[in-house]
Backbone as CSV, one residue per row, in Angstrom:
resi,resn,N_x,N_y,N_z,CA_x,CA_y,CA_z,C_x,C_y,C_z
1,UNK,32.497,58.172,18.190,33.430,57.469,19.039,34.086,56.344,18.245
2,UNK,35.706,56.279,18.365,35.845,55.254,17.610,35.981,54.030,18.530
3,UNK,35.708,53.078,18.193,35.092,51.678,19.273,36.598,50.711,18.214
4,UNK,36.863,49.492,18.709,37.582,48.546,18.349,37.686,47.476,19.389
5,UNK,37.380,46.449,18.728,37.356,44.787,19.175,39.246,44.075,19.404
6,UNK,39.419,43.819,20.610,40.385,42.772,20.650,39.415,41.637,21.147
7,UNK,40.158,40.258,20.439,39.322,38.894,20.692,40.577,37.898,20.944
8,UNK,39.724,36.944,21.636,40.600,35.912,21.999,40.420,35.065,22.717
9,UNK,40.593,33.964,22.992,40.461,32.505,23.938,40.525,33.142,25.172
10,UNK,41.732,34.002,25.534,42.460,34.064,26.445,42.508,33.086,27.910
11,UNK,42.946,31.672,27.343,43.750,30.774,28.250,44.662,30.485,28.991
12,UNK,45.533,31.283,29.698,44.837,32.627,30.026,45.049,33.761,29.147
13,UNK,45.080,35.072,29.768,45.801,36.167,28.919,46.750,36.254,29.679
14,UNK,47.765,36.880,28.775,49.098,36.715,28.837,49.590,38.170,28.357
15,UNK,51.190,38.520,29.183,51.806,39.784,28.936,51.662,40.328,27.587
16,UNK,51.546,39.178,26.653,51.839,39.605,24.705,50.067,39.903,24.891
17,UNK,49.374,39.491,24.970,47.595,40.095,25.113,47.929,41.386,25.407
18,UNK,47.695,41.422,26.586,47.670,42.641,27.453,48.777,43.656,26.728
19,UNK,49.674,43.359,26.057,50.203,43.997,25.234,49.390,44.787,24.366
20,UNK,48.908,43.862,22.833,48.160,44.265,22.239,46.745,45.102,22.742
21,UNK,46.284,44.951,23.849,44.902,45.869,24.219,45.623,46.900,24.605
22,UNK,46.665,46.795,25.575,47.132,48.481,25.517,47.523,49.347,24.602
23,UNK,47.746,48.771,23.260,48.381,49.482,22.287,46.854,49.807,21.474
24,UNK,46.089,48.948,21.818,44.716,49.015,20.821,44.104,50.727,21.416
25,UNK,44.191,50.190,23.003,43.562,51.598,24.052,43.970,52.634,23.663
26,UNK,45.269,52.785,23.076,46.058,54.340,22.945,45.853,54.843,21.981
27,UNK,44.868,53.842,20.745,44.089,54.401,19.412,43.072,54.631,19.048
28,UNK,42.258,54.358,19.871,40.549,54.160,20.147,39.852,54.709,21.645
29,UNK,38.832,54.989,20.956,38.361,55.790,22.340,37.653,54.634,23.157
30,UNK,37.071,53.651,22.808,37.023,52.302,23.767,37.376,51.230,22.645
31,UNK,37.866,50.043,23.348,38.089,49.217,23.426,37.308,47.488,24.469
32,UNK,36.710,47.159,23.165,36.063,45.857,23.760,36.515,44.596,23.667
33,UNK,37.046,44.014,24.937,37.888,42.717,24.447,36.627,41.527,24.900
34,UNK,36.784,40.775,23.725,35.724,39.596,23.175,36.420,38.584,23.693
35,UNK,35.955,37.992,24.940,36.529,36.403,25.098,35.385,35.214,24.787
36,UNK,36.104,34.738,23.965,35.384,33.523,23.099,35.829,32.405,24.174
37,UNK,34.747,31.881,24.146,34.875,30.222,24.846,35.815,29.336,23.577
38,UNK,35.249,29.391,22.576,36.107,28.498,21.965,36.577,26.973,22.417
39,UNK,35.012,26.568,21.929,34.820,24.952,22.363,36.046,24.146,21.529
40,UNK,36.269,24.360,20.477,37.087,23.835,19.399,38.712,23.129,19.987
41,UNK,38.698,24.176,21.106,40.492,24.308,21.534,40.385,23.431,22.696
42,UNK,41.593,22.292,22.435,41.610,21.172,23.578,42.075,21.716,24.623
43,UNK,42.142,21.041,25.523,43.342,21.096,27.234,43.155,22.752,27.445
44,UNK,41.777,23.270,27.552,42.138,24.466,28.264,41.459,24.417,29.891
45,UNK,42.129,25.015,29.997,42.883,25.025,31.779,41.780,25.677,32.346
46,UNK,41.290,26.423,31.782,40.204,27.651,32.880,38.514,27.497,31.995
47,UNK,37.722,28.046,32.617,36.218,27.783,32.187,35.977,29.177,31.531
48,UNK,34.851,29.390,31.120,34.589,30.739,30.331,34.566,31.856,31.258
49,UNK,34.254,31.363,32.052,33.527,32.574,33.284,35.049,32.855,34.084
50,UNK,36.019,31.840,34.218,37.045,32.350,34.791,38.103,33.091,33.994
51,UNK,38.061,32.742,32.395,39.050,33.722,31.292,38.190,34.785,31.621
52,UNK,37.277,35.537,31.609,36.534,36.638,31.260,36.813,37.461,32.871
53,UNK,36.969,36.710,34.169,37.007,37.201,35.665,38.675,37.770,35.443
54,UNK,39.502,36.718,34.573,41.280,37.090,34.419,41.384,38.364,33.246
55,UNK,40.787,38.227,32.465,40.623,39.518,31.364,40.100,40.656,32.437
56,UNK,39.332,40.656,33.049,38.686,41.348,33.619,39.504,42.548,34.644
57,UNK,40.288,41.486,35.580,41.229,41.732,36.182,42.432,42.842,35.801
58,UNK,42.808,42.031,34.299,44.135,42.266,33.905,43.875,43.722,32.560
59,UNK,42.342,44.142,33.066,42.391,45.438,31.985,42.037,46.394,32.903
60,UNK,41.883,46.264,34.489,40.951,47.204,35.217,41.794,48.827,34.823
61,UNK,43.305,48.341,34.583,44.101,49.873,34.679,43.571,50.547,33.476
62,UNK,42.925,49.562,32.106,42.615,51.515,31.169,41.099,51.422,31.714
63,UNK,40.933,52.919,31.399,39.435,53.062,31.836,38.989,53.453,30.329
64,UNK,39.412,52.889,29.065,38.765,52.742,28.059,38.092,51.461,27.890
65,UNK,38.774,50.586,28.796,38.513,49.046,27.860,37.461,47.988,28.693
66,UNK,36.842,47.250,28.240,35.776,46.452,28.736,36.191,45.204,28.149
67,UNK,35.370,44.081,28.810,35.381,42.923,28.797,33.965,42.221,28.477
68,UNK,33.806,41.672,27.632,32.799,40.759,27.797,33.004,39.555,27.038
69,UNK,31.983,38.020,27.487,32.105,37.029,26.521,31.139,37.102,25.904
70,UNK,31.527,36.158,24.901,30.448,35.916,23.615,30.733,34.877,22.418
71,UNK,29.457,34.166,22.791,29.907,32.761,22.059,29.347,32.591,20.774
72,UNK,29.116,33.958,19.889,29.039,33.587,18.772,30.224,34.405,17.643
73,UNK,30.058,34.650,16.598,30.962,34.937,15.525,30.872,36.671,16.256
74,UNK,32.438,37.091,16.112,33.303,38.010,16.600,32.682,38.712,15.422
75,UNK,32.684,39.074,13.918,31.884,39.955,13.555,30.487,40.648,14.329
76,UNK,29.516,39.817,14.302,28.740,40.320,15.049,29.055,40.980,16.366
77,UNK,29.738,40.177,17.361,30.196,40.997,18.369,30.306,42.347,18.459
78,UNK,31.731,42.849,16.865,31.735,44.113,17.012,30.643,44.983,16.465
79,UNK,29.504,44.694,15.595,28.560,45.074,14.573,27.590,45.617,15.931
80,UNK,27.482,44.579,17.316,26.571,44.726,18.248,26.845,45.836,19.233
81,UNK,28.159,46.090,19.078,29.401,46.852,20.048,29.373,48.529,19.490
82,UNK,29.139,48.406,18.304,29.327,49.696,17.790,30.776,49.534,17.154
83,UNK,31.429,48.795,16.956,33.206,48.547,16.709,33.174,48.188,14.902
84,UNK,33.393,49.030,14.439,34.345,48.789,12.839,35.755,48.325,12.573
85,UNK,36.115,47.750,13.897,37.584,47.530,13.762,38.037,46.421,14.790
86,UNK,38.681,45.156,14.390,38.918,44.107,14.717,40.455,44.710,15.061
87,UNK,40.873,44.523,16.280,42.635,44.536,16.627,43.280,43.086,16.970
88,UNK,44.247,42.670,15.926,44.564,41.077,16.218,46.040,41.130,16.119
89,UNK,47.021,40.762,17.357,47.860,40.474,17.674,48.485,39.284,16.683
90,UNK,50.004,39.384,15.763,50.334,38.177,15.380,51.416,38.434,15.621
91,UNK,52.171,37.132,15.879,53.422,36.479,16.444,54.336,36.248,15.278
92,UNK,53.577,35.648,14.134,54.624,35.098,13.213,53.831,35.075,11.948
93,UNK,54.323,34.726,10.712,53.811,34.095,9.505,52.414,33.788,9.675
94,UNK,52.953,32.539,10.608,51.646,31.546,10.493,50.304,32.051,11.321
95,UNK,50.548,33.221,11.853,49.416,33.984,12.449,49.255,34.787,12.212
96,UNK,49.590,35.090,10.944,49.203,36.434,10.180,48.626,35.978,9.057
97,UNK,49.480,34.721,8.209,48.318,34.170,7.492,46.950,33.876,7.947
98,UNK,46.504,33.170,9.011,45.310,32.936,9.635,44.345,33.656,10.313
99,UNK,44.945,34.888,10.528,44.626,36.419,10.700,43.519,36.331,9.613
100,UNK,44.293,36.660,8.234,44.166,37.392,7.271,42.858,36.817,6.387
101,UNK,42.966,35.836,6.507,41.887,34.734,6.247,40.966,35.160,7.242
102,UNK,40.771,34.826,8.297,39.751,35.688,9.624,39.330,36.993,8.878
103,UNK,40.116,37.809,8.388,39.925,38.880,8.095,38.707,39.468,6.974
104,UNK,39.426,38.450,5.882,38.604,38.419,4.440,37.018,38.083,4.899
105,UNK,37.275,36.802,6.259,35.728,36.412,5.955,34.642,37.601,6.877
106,UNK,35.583,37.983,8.239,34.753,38.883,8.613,34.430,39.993,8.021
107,UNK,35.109,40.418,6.848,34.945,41.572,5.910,33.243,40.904,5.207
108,UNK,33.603,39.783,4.808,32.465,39.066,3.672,31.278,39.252,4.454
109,UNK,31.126,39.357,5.706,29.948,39.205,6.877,29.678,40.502,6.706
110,UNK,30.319,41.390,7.311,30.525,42.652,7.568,31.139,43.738,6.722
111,UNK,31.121,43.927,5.344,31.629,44.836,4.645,32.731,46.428,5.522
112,UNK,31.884,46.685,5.908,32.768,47.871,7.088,33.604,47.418,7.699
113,UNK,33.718,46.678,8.202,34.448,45.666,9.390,36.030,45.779,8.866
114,UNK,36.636,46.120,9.530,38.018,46.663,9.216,39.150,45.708,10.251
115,UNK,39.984,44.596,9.744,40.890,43.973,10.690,42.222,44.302,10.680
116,UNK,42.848,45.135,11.883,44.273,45.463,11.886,45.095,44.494,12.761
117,UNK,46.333,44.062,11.868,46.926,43.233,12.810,48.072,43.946,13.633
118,UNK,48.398,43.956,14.973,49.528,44.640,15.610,50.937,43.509,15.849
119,UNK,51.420,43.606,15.198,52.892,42.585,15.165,53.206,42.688,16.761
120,UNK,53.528,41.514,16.922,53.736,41.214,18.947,55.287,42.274,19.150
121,UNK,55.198,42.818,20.139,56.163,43.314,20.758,57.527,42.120,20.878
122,UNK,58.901,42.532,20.502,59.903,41.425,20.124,59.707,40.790,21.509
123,UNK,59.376,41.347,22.796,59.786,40.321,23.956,58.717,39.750,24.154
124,UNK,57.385,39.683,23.372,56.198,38.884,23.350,55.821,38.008,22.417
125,UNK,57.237,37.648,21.181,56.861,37.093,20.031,56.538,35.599,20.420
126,UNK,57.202,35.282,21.805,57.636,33.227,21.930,56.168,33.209,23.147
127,UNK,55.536,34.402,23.326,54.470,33.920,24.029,53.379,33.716,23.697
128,UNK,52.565,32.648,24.222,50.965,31.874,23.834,50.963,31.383,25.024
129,UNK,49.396,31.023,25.111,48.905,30.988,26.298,48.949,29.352,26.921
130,UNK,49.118,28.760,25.423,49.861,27.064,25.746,50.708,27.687,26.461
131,UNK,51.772,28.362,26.171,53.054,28.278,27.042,52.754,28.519,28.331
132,UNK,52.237,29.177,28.330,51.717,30.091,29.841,50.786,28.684,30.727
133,UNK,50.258,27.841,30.066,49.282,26.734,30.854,51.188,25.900,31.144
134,UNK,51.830,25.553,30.539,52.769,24.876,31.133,53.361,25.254,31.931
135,UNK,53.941,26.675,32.021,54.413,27.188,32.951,53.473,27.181,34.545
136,UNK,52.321,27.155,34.329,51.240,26.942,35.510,51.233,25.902,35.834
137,UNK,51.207,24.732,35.146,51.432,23.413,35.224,52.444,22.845,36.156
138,UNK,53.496,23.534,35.696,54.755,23.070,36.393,55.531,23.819,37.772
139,UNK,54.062,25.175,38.324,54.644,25.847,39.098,55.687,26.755,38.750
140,UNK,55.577,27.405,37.527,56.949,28.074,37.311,56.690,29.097,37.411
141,UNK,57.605,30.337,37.671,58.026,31.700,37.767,56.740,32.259,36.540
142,UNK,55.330,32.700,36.679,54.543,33.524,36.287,55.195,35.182,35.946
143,UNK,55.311,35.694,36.721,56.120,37.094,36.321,56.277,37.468,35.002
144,UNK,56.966,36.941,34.417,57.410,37.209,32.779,56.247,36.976,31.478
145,UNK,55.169,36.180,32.221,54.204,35.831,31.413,52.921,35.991,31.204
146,UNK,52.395,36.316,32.752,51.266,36.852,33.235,51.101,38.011,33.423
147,UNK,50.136,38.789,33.316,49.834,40.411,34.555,49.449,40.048,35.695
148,UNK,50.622,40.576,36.392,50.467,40.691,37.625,49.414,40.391,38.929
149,UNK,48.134,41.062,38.278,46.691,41.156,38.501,46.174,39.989,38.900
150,UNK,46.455,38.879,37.891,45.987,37.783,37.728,46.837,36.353,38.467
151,UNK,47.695,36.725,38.610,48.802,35.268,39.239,48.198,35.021,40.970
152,UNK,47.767,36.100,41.015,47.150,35.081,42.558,45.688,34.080,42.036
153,UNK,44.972,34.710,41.550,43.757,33.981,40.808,44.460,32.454,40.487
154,UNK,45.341,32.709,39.384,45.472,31.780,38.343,46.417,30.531,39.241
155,UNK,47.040,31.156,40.005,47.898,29.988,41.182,46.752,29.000,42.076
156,UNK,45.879,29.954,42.771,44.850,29.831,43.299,43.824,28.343,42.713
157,UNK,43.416,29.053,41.507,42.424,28.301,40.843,43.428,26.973,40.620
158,UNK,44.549,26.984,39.938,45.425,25.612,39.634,45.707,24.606,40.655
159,UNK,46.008,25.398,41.920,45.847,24.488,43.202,44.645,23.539,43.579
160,UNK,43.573,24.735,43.311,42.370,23.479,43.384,41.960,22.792,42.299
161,UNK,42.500,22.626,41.109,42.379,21.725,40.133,43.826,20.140,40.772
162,UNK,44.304,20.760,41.645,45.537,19.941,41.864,46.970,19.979,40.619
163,UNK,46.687,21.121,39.856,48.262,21.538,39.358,48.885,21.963,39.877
């Protein structure tokens, strides 16, 4: 079976995510998306347990792909998963350099460990999930940025934070 890892904060996940796992799904016979807490990253909006309930949500349509968190190094993740193959979404330069670096070291961990990057779809290049917390922030038109799945959750939950 071929297995492959998408990973990510997902603060939330966003149309350019959900992008990349569907394109990951249509190459692999499962697909495991790794949501990292990722203590490191300031001002995030949602708790671990609620990115992983919105991932959750926003993959129910393939019936290849799963969800779980995990708060240690994403090599292992996939080593534990059965997955030889890291799938990482980049936007630009500067996230393909930092990719690639990710890449080398999870190789150094994991010799097998194979990282492909999928260049963002052109109408997903200006999206990140900062953008997507402002747009929540400010009450704005979700549609273009979110799956569907998830905008009652994510409205929901922001109301009772008082955004």
């Amino acid at each position: 079976m071929r297995t492959a890892v998408c990973s990510g904060s997902f603060d939330p996940i966003t149309l350019g995510h959900l992008d990349v796992i569907r394109r990951a799904a249509q190459c692999f016979d499962l697909v495991w998306v790794c949501v990292s807490p990722n203590a490191e990253k300031r001002n995030q909006m949602f708790t671990p347990e609620q990115k992983l309930l919105l991932v959750q949500k926003a993959v129910e349509e393939f019936s290849n792909v799963r969800a779980e968190m995990w708060p240690g190094l994403l090599a292992d993740f996939a080593v534990d998963h059965g997955a030889n193959v890291i799938i990482r979404g980049v936007r630009n330069g500067t996230d393909y350099d930092a990719e690639a670096q990710l890449a080398h070291i999870n190789r150094g961990i994991y010799p097998q460990l194979e990282t492909l990057l999928l260049p963002a779809g052109g109408e997903y290049q200006h999206f990140s999930s900062s953008m997507a917390r402002e747009m929540i922030r400010y009450r704005q038109p979700l549609e273009k940025y979110l799956p569907a799945s998830i905008i009652p959750l994510v409205r929901e939950w922001a109301e009772q934070r008082g955004e």
